[in-house]
C-alpha positions in Angstrom: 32.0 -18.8 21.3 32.7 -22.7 21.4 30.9 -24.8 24.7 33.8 -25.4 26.1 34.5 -21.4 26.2 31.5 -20.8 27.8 31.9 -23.1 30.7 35.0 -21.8 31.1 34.3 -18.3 31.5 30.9 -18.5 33.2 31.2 -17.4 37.0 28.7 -17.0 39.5 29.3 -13.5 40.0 27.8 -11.3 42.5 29.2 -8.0 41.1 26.6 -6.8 38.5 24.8 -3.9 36.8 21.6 -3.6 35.1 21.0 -4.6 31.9 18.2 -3.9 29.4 15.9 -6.8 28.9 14.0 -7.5 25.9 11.2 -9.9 25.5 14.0 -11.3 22.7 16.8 -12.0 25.5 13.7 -13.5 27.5 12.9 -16.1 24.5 16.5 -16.7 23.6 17.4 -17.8 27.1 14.3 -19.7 26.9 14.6 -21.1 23.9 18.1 -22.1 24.3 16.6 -24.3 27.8 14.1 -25.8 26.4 17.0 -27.4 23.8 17.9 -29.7 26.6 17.2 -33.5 27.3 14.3 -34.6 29.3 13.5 -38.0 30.3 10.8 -38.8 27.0 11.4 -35.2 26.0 8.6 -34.3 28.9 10.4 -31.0 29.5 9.4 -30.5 33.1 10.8 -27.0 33.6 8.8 -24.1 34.3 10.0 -20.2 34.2 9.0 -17.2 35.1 11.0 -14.6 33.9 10.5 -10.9 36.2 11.5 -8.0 34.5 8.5 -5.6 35.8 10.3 -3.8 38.3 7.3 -3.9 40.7 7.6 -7.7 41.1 11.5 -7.8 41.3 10.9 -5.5 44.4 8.5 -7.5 46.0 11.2 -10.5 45.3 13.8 -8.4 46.8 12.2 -9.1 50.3 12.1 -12.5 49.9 16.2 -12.8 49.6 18.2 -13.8 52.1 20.4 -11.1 53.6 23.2 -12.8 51.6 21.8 -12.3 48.8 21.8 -8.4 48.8 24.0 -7.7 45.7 20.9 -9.2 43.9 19.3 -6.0 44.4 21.1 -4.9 41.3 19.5 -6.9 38.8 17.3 -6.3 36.2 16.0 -9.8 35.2 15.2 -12.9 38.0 13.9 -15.6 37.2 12.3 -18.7 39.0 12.6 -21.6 38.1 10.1 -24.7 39.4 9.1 -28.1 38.4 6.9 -30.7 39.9 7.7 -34.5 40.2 4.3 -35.2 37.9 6.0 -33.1 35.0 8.3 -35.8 34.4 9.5 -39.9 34.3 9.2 -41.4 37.8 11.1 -45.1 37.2 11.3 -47.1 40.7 12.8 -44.7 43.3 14.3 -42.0 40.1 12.5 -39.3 39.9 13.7 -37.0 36.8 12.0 -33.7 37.1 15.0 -31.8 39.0 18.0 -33.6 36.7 16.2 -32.4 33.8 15.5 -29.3 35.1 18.8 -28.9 36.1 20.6 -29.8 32.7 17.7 -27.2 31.0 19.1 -24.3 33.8 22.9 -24.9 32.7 21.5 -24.7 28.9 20.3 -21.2 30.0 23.3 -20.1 31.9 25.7 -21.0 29.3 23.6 -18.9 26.7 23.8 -16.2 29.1 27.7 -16.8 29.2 27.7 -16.5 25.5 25.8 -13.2 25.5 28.5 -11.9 28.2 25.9 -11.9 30.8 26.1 -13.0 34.4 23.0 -15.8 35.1 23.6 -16.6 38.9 21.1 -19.3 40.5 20.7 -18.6 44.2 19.2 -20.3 47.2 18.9 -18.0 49.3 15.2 -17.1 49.4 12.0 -17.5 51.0 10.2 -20.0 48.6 6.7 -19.5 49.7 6.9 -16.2 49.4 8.5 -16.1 46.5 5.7 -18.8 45.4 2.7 -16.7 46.3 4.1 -13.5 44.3 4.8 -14.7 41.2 1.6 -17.1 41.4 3.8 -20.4 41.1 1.7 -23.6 42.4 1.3 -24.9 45.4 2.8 -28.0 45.0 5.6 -26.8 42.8 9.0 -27.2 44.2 10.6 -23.9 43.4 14.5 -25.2 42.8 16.0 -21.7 42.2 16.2 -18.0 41.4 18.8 -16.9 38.6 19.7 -13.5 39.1 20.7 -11.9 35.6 23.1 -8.7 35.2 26.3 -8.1 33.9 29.4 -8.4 35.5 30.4 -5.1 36.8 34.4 -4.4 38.4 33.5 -1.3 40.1 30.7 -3.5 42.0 33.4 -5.8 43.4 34.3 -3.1 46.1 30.6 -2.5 47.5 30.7 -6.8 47.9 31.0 -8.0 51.6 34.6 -9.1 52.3 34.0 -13.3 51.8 32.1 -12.4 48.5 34.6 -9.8 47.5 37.2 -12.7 47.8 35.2 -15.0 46.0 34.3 -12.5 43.2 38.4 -11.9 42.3 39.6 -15.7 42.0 38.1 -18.5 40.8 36.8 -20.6 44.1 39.0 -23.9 44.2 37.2 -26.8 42.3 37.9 -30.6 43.8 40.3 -32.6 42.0 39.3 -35.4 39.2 40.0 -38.2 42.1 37.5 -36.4 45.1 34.7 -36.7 42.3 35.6 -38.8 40.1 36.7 -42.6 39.5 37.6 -45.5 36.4 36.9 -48.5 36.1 
């Protein structure tokens, strides 16, 4: 699959089914993040990658009622940083840009491997914090929910996500995000 494939097809779907995960899925995604550019290559991202069914229970109650369809997945993981990982120059501090570019890595592997790797906010992070041990002064930036895209899920959605899960949602035009000079 070419990049520009991936991108295309990946979708934050909510309609998923398990999947079986293998400590090699769990080093591929990771490996494929930790290809990403880092301000002087400090890689500030942290994972954890839950899989024990135990500790993806206890991260159930920490979702958001919103996030209910996440109760179908088989793999979450958390993703953290801290400013002190990373380049601070003046007022720029790079930790969550880097992380950020090392999380679309990941989800674009997932894409490729015709999985669904959906970050979410919707969660209580200091709870979330205290059960998978992540440190205090971590800033916990998301969860990624991982499944695979399931059609007969799309009917148990909510109405609004139901919507959302059979069309594309609207992207803003080139000139609302975009300018030359």
């Amino acid at each position: 699959m070419k990049v520009r494939e991936a991108i295309e097809r990946r979708r934050a779907y909510r309609a998923i089914e398990p999947i079986e995960v293998t400590d090699e899925l769990i080093k591929d995604l990771a490996y494929h993040a930790s290809l990403a550019p880092s301000c002087y290559n400090n890689q500030p991202w942290r994972f954890v990658f839950v899989k024990n069914r135990e500790k993806i229970g206890e991260l159930y109650d920490a979702l958001s009622s919103g996030n209910s369809w996440a109760k179908k997945s088989s793999l979450i993981i958390a993703v953290y940083s801290e400013k002190d990982y990373d380049c601070i120059i003046g007022e720029r501090e790079y930790y969550l840009f880097d992380t950020g570019m090392a999380v679309a890595f990941m989800i674009l592997r997932a894409t490729e491997l015709d999985l669904v790797a959906h970050p979410i906010a919707g969660y209580d992070s200091e709870m979330v914090k205290r059960i998978l041990e992540i440190p205090e002064n971590a800033i916990l930036i998301t969860l990624i929910v991982v499944g695979k895209h399931s059609d007969e899920a799309v009917s148990k959605l909510p109405t609004r996500q139901r919507e959302v899960e059979l069309k594309r949602p609207p992207r803003k035009s080139f000139e609302e995000f975009a300018k030359v000079v």
